[in-house]
Kinemage of the C-alpha trace (Angstrom):
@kinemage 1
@onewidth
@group {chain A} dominant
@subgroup {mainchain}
@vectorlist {calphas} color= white
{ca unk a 1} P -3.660 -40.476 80.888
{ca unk a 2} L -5.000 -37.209 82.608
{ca unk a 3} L -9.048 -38.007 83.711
{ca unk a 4} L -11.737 -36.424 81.964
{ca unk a 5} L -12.055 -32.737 81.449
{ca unk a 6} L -14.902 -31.019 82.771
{ca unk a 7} L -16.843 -28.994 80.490
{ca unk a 8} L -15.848 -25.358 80.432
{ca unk a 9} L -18.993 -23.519 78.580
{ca unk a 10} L -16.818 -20.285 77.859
{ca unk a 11} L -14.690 -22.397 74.850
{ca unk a 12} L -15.802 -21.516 71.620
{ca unk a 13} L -14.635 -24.044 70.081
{ca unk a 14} L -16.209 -26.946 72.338
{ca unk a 15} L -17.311 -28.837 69.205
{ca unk a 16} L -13.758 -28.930 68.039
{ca unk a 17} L -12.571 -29.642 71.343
{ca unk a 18} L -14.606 -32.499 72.708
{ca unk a 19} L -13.774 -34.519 69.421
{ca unk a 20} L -9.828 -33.860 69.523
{ca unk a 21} L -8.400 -32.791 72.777
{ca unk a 22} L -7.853 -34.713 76.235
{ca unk a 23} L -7.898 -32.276 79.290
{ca unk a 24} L -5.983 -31.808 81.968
{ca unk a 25} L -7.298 -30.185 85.190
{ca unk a 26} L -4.404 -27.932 87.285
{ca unk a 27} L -2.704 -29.297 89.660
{ca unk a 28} L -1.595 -27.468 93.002
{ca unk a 29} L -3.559 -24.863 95.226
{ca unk a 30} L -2.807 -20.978 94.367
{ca unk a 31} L -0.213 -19.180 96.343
{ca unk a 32} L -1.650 -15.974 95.434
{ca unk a 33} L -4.917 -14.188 94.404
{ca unk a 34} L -5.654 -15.736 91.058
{ca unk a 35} L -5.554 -13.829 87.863
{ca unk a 36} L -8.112 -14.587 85.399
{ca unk a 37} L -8.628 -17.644 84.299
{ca unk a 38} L -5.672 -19.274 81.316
{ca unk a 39} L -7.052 -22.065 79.014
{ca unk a 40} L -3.797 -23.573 77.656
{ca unk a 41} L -2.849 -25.717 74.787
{ca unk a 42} L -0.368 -28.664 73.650
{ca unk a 43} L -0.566 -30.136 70.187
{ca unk a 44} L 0.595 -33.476 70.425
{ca unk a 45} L 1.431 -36.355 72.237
{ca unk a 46} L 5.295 -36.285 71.916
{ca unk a 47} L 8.122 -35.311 74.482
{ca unk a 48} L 8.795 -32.038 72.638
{ca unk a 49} L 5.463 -30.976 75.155
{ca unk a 50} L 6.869 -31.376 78.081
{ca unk a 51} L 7.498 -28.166 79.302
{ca unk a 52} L 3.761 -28.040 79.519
{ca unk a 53} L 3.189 -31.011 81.258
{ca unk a 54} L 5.745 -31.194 83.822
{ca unk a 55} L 4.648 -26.808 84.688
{ca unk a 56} L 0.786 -28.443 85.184
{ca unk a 57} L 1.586 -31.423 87.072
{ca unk a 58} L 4.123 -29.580 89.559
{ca unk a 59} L 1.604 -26.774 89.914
{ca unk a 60} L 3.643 -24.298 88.537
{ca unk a 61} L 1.155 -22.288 86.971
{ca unk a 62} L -1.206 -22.083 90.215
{ca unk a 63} L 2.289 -20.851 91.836
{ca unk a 64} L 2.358 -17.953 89.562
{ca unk a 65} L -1.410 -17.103 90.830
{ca unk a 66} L -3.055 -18.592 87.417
{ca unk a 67} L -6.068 -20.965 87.756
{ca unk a 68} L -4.987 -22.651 85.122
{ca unk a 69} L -6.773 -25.484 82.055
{ca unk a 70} L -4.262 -27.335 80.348
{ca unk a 71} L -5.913 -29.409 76.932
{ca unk a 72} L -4.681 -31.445 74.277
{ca unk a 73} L -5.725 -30.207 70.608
{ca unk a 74} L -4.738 -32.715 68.996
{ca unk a 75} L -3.141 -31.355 65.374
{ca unk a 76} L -1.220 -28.100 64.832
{ca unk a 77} L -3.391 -26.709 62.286
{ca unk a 78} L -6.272 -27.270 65.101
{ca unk a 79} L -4.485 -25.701 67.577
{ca unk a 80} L -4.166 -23.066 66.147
{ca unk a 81} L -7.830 -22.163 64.780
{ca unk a 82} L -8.258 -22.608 68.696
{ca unk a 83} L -6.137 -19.665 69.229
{ca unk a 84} L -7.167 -17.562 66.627
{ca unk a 85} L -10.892 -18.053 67.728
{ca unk a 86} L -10.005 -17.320 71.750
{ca unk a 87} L -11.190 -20.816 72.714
{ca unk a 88} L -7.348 -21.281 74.546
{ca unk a 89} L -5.297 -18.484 74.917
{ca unk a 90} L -1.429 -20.195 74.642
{ca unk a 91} L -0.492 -23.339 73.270
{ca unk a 92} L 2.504 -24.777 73.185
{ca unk a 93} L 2.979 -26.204 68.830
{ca unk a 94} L 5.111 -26.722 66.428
{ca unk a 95} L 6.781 -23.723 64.780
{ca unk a 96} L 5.730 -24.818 61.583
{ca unk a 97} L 1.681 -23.898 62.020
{ca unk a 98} L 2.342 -20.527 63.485
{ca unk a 99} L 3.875 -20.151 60.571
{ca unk a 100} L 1.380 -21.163 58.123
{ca unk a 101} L -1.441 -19.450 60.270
{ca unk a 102} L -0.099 -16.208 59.682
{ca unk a 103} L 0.390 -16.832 56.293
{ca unk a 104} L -3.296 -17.395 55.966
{ca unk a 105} L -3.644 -13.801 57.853
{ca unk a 106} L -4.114 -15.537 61.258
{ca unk a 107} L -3.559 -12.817 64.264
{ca unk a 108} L -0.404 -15.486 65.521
{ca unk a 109} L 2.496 -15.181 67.320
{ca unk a 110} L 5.422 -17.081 68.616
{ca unk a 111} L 6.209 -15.364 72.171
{ca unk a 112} L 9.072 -18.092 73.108
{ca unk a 113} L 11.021 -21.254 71.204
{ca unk a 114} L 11.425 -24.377 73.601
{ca unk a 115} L 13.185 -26.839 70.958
{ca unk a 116} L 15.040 -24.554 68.479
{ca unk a 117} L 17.047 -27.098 66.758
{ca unk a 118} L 15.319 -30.465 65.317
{ca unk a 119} L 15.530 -33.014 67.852
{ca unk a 120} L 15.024 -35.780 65.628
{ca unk a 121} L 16.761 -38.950 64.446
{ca unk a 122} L 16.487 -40.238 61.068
{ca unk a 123} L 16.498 -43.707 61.808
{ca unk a 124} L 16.431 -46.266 58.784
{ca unk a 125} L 15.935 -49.805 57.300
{ca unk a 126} L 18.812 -52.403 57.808
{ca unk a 127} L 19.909 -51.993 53.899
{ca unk a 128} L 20.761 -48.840 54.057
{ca unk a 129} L 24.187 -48.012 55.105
{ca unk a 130} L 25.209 -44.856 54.551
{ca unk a 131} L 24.341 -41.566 53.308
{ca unk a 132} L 24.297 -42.549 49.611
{ca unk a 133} L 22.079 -45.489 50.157
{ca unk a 134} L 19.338 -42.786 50.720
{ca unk a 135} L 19.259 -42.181 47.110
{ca unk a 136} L 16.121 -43.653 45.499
{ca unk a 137} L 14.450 -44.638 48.993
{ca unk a 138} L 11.544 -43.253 50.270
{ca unk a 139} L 11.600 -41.218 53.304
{ca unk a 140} L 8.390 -40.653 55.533
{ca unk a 141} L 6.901 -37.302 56.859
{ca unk a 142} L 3.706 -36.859 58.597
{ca unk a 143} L 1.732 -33.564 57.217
{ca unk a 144} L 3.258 -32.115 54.410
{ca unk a 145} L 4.321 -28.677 55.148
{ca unk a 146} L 4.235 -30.003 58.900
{ca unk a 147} L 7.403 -30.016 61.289
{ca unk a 148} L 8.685 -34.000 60.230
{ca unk a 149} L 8.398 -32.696 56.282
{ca unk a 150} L 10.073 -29.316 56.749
{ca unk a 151} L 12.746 -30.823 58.854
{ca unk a 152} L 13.666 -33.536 56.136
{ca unk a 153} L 13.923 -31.898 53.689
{ca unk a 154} L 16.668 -29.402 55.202
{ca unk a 155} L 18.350 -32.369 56.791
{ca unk a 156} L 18.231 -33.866 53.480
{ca unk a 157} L 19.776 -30.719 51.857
{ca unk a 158} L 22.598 -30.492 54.644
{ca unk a 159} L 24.115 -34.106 53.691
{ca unk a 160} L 24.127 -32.972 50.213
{ca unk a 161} L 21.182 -34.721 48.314
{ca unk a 162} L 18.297 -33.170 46.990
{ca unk a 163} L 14.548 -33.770 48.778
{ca unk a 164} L 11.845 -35.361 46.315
{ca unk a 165} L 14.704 -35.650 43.320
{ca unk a 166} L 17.162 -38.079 44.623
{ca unk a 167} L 15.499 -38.575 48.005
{ca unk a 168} L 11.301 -39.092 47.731
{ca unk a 169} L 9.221 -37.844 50.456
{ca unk a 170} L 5.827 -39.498 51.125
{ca unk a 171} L 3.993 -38.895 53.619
{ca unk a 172} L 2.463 -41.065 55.698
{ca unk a 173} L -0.338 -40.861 58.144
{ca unk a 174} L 1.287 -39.852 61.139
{ca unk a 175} L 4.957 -40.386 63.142
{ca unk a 176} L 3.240 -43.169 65.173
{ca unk a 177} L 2.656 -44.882 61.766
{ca unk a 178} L 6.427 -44.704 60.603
{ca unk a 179} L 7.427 -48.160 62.235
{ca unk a 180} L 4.557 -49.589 60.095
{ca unk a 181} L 5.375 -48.260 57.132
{ca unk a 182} L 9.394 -48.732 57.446
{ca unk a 183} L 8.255 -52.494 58.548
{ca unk a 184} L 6.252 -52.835 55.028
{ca unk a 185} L 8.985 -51.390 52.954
{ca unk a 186} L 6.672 -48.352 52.108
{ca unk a 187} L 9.603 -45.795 53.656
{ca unk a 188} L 13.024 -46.457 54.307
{ca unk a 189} L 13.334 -44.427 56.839
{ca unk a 190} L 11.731 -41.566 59.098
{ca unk a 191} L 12.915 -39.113 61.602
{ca unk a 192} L 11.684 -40.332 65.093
{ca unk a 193} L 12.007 -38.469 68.892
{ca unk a 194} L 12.082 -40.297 71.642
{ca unk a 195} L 10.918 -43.045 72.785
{ca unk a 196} L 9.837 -43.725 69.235
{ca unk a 197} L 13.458 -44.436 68.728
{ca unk a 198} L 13.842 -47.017 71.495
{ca unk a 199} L 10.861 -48.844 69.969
{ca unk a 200} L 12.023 -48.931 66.720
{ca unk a 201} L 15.360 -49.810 67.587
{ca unk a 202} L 14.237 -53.154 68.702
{ca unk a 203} L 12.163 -53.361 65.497
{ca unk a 204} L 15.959 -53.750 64.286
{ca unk a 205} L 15.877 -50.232 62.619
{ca unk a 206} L 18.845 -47.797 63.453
{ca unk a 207} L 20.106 -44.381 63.843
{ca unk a 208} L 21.844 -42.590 60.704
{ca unk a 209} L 21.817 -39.049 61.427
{ca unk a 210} L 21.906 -37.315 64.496
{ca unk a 211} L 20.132 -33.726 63.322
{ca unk a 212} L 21.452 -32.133 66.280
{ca unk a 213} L 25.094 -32.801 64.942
{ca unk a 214} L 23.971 -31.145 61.677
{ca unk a 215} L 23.527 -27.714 63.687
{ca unk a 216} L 21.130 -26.466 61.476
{ca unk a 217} L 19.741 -23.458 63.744
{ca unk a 218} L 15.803 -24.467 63.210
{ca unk a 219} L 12.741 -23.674 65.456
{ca unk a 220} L 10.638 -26.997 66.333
{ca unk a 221} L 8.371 -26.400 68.833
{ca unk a 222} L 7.496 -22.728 71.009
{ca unk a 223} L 5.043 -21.299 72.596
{ca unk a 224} L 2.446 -19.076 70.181
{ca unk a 225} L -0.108 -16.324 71.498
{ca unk a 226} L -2.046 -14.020 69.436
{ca unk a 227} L -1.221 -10.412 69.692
{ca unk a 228} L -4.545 -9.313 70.801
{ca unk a 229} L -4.747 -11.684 73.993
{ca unk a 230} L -1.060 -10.628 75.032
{ca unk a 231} L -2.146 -7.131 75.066
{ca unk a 232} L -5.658 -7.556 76.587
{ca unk a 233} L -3.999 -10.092 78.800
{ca unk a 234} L -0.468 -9.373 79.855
{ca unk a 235} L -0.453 -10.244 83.650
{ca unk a 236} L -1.573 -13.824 82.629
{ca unk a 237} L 0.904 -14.307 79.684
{ca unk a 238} L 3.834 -13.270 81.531
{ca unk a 239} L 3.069 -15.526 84.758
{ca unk a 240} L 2.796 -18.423 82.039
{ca unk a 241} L 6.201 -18.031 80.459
{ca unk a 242} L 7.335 -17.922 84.203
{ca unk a 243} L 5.824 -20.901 85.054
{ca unk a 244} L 7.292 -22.376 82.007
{ca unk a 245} L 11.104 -21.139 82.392
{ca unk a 246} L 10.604 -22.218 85.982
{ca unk a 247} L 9.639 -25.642 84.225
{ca unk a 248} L 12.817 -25.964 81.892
{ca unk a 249} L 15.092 -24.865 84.960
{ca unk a 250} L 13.545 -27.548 87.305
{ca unk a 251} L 13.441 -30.315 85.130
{ca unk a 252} L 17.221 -30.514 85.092
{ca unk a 253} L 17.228 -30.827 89.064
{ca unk a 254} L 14.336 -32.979 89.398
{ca unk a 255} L 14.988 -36.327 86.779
{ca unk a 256} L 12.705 -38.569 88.760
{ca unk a 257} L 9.649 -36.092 88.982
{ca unk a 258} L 10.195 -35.335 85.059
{ca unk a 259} L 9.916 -39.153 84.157
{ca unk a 260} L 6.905 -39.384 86.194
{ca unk a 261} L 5.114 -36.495 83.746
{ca unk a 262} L 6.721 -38.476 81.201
{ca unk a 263} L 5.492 -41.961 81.704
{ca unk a 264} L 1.956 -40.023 82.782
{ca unk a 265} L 1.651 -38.487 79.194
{ca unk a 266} L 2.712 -40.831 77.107
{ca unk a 267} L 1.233 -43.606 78.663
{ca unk a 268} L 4.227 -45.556 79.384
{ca unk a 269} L 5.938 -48.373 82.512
{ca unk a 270} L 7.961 -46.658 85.029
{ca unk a 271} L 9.608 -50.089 85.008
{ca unk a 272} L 9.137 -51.731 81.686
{ca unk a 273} L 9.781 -48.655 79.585
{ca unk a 274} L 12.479 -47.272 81.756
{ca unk a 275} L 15.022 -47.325 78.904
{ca unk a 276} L 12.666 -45.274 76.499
{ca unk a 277} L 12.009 -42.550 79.461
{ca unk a 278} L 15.589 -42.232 79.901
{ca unk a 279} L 16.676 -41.183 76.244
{ca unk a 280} L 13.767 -39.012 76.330
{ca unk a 281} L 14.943 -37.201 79.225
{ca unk a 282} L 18.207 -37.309 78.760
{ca unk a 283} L 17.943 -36.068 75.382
{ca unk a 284} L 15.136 -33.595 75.663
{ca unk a 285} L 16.031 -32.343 78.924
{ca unk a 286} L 19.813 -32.021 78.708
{ca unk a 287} L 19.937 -31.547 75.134
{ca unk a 288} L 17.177 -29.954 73.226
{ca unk a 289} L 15.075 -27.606 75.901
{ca unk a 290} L 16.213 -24.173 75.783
{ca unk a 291} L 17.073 -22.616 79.138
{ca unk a 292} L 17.117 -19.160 77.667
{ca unk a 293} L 14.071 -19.634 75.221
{ca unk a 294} L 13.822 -17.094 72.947
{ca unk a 295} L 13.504 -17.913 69.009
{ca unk a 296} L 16.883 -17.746 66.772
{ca unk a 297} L 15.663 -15.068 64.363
{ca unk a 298} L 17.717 -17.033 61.341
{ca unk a 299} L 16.417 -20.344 61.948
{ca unk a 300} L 12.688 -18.829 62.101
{ca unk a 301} L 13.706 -17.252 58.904
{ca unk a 302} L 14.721 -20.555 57.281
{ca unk a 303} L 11.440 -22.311 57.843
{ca unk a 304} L 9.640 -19.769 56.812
{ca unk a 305} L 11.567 -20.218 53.693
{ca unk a 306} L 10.884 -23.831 53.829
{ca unk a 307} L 7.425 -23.683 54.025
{ca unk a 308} L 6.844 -20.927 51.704
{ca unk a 309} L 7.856 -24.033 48.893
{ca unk a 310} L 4.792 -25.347 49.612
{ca unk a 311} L 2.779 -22.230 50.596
{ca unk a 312} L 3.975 -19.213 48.412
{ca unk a 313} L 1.798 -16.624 51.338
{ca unk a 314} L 4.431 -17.494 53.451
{ca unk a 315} L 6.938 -15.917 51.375
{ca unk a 316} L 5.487 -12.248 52.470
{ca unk a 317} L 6.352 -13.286 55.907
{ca unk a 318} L 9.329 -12.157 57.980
{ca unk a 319} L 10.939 -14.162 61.355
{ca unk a 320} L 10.629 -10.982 63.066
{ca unk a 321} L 6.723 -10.083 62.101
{ca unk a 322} L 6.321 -13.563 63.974
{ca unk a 323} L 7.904 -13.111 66.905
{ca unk a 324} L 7.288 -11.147 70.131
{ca unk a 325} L 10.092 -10.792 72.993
{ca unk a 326} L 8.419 -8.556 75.065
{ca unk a 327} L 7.369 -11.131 77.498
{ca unk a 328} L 11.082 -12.827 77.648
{ca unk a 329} L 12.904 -9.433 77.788
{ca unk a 330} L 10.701 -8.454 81.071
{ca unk a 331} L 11.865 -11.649 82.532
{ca unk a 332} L 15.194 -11.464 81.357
{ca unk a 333} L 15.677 -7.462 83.008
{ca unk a 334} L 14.241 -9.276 86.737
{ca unk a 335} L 16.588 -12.060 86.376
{ca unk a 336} L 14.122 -15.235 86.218
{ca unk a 337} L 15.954 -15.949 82.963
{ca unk a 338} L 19.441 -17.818 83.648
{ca unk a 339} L 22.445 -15.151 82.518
{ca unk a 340} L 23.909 -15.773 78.560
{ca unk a 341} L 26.474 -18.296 78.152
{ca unk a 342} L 29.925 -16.749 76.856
C-alpha cells in the first residue's frame, strides 16, 4: 500500500482525514513551473479508481506542472464533506454522493464520468439458476442509497422483477462483506467488480447477469469539483482532467504498468493473483473506462431519479444542474480528447 502521508497542516478536515484516508505522495519530478498546489481524492479501494492511481504513480499530474497529493477518503459521503469544506479540491467518487450532496444543498459538481455504465456482475448462490429463482432471495447492497443499492435495483427492474417486492434488498456492511454473507445464506447474491469476482468464483458462486449487456446508460463513478474551486482554480482543474484523459488513453497501451498500479492498490500478487488483475484490466480498461469522459445526461438523470426514492430533495435536482463540461469542451476544441466514434 502507498507509505504514510505526511501531514499537510492546510487540510481542514485533518481530523476526518487521519482516521479514514491513506495518502499517497506524487510521483515524478515537474516538467514545468508548478501551479498551486492540488489535494486530490479517491473514495474507495476498488478498480473503478484507477484512473487516479495509475495518473499518480506514472507522474502524470507533475507532467501537467501540478505538485500534486493524492488521499484515500475512505466513504463517498466523506468524500464529499471533504470537498465541500476545501480540505481536497477533486475527488474521484461514485456518482451516487454527488448526487445526494447537492441534494442536501452541497456546492457539488460532476466535471467528468469515468465508468458511465455499471460495471458490475451480479454473481449468485449455486441454487439459483435463472432469473426467476431471484424471486424471494435476498440480494445484498452496501449503503442504501449508495452506488451497489441504486444499481440493483435498476438491474433488478430491467429483467423484469420488482426491487424489495419480489426481490429483497438488505444491505450489508460493505461489498468486501458480500462473500460472507452469500457464504451464510444471509444474501443470495450481490453485484461484485473485479477481482471480487475471481474470489468469489472459487468460493463456487457464479455470474448471472452481465449489467453491461443490460445497457442501461448509468453514471458509476466521475470526477466531482465544487463550482467555487473550478472558478477560483481553473489552471489546476483543467491540467487534472488532462492528466486523467492522458491516464485512460495510456492505460490501453501500457497493460503491464496498469497491473502494477493495480496489484499496488489493492494489495494484491503479481504472480499469485495474476488471474484477478487480468479481468480487472481487461474489463475495466477495455470495457468500462470512458475514453471520451463526459457524463450521459439521461443516465445522470435516471439516478437522480433513483435516488430521489430514497431522498425526495433529490427530486428538485436536474442531470444538467450537476454537471459542468467546461473543462472537457476546452480539451475537446485542442484535441487532447480522442475524436467521436461514428
Amino acid at each position: 500500500m502507498p507509505r504514510p502521508w505526511r501531514h499537510l497542516a492546510v487540510l481542514a478536515l485533518a481530523l476526518i482525514l487521519s482516521a479514514c484516508t491513506v495518502p499517497v505522495p506524487s510521483s515524478g519530478a515537474p516538467t514545468t513551473t508548478p501551479l498551486a498546489a492540488v489535494h486530490l481524492c479517491y473514495s474507495s479501494t476498488g478498480a473503478t479508481q484507477l484512473p487516479m492511481w495509475y495518473a499518480m504513480e506514472k507522474g502524470l499530474f507533475a507532467s501537467q506542472g501540478l505538485s500534486a497529493t493524492l488521499t484515500l477518503v475512505d466513504g463517498g459521503s466523506t468524500a464529499m464533506a471533504a470537498l465541500a469544506s476545501g480540505a481536497v479540491d477533486i475527488c474521484q467518487i461514485g456518482v451516487s454522493n454527488v448526487v445526494n450532496a447537492a441534494a442536501a444543498g452541497q456546492d457539488a459538481i460532476l466535471v467528468a464520468g469515468l465508468v458511465n455504465t455499471m460495471p458490475y456482475t451480479l454473481m449468485v448462490r449455486p441454487e439459483i439458476k435463472t432469473v426467476q429463482d431471484l424471486r424471494g432471495r435476498p440480494m445484498g447492497v452496501a449503503t442504501p442509497g449508495g452506488a451497489t443499492d441504486l444499481a440493483m435495483r435498476a438491474i433488478v427492474k430491467k429483467l423484469g422483477l420488482e426491487p424489495d417486492k419480489d426481490v429483497p434488498i438488505v444491505s450489508v456492511a460493505s461489498q468486501s462483506d458480500f462473500i460472507t454473507a452469500m457464504q451464510t445464506g444471509a444474501i443470495y447474491g450481490a453485484l461484485f467488480v473485479p477481482p471480487l469476482t475471481v474470489k468469489a468464483r472459487e468460493q463456487g458462486f457464479h455470474d448471472l447477469v452481465d449489467a453491461l449487456d443490460l445497457n442501461i446508460p448509468y453514471p458509476s463513478t466521475g470526477i466531482a469539483s465544487t463550482r467555487a474551486y473550478v472558478a477560483a482554480h481553473h489552471g489546476e482543474s483543467i491540467a487534472v482532467l488532462r492528466a486523467l484523459v492522458e491516464a485512460l488513453a495510456q492505460m490501453r497501451k501500457d497493460e503491464t504498468g496498469t497491473k502494477e498500479v493495480l496489484a499496488k492498490y489493492l494489495e494484491l500478487d503479481p504472480q499469485s493473483d495474476a488471474v484477478a488483475l487480468d479481468e480487472a484490466y481487461q474489463q475495466f480498461v477495455k470495457r468500462y473506462l470512458e475514453q471520451r469522459p463526459y457524463p450521459p445526461l439521461d443516465g445522470l438523470q435516471a439516478v437522480i431519479t433513483d435516488t430521489a426514492v430514497g431522498n425526495a430533495k433529490a427530486s428538485s435536482l436536474t442531470a444538467q444542474s450537476l454537471v459542468d463540461t467546461t473543462l472537457l469542451d476546452e480539451l475537446d476544441k485542442i484535441g487532447i480528447l480522442p475524436p467521436k466514434t461514428p
